[in-house]
C-alpha positions in Angstrom: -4.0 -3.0 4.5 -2.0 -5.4 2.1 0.8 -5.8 4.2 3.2 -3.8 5.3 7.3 -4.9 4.5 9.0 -4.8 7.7 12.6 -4.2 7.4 15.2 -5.7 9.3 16.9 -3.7 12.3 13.7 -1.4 11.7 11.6 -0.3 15.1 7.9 -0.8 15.5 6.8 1.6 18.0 2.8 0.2 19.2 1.4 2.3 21.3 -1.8 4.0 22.9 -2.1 7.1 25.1 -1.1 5.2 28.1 0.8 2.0 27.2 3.8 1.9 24.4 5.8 -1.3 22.8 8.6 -0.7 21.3 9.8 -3.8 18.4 12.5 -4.4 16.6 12.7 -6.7 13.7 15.0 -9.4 13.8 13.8 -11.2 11.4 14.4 -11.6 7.2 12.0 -10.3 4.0 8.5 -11.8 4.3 9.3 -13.4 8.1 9.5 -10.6 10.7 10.5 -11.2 13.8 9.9 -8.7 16.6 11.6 -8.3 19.6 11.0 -6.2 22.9 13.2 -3.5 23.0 11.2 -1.2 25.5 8.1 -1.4 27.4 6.6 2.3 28.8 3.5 2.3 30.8 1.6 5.2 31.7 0.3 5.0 35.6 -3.3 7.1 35.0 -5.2 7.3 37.8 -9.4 8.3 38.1 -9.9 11.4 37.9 -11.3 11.7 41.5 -8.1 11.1 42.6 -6.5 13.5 40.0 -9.0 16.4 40.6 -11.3 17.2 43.4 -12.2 20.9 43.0 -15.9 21.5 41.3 -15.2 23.7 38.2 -14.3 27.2 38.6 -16.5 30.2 37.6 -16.1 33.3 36.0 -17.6 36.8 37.0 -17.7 39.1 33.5 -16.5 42.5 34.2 -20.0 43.9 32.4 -23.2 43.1 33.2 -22.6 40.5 36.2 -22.7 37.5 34.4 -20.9 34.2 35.9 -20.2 31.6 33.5 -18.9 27.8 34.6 -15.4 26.9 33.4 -14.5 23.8 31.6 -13.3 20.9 34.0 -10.0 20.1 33.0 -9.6 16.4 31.0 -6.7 15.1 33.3 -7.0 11.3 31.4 -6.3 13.7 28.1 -3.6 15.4 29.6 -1.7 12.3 30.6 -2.3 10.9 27.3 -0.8 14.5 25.5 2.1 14.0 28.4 3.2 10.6 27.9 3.1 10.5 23.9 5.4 13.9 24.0 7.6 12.1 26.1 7.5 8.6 24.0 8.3 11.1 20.4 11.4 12.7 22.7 12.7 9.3 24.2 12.6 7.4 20.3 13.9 10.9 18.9 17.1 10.6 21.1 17.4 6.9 19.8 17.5 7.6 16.2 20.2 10.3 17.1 22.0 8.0 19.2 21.5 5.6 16.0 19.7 2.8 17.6 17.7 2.6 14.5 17.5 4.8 11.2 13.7 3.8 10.3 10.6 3.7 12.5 6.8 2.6 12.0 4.4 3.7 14.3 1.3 2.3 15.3 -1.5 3.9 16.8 -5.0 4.9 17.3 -5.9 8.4 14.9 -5.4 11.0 18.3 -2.7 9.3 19.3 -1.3 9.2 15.8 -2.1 13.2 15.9 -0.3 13.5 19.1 3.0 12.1 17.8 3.0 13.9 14.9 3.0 17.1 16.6 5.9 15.9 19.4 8.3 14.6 16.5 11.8 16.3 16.4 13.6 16.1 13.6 15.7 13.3 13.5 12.6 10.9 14.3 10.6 12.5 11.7 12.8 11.7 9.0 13.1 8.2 10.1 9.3 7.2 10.5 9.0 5.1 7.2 5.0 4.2 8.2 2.1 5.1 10.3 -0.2 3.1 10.6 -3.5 3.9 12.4 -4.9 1.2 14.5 -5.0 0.2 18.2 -3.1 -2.8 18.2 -1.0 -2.3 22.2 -3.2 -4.6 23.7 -2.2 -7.4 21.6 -0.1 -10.1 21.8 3.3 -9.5 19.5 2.1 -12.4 16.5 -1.3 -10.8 16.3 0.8 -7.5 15.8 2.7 -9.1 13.1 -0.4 -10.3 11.8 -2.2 -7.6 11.5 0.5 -5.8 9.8 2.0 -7.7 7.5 -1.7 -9.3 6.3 -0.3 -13.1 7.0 
């Protein structure tokens, strides 16, 4: 990536499946500055403590044939959960007009996630995506890695 132009007043939203940051930019043309707006955290527990049953079998109405059923991903679940409710909380803020422009950040499935949980108002305003994993670091390296400085 060259480097990304980060306008004024504009959100960064960083996040992961479990873990979201959202930045605004206080800062002028080539110098962003980013500032906490919002911190949401995602509390995912093991999954033996999310699930105990063995997975479930099917009998087949011909022939007497039992087949195992899938165990359910309850990590993937959350993940689907919390980014559906990050697209719906940021959606209300760009009608409340809290911001007009958005960038997200994000690792490819939770990119894919997003996408699919934006409402209107929040599609129109996301001005970047930008797929990489950056929530676990600090909010320089952030800048860093997205502007290219």
């Amino acid at each position: 990536m060259s480097g990304l132009l980060i306008r004024r007043g504009e959100w960064v939203v960083v996040c992961d499946g479990s873990k979201a940051l959202v930045l605004c930019n206080t800062g002028r043309g080539r110098s962003p500055d980013l500032r906490t707006v919002e911190v949401f955290k995602q509390n995912d527990p093991a999954t033996r403590e999310q699930g105990s049953d063995a997975p479930g079998r099917v009998m087949h109405s011909i022939g007497g044939v039992r087949s195992a059923v899938d165990q359910t991903d309850w990590h993937a679940q959350a993940e689907r959960a919390f980014l559906t409710r990050l697209a719906q909380h940021l959606d209300a803020a760009v009608n409340a007009g809290k911001t007009n422009s958005v960038i997200l950040v994000a690792p490819p499935r939770a990119l894919g996630i997003l996408r699919s949980s934006l409402g209107n108002a929040l599609r129109a305003a996301v001005r970047a995506e930008v797929d990489k994993d950056l929530v676990k670091m600090p909010i320089p390296e952030i800048v860093k890695h997205l502007t290219g400085g």
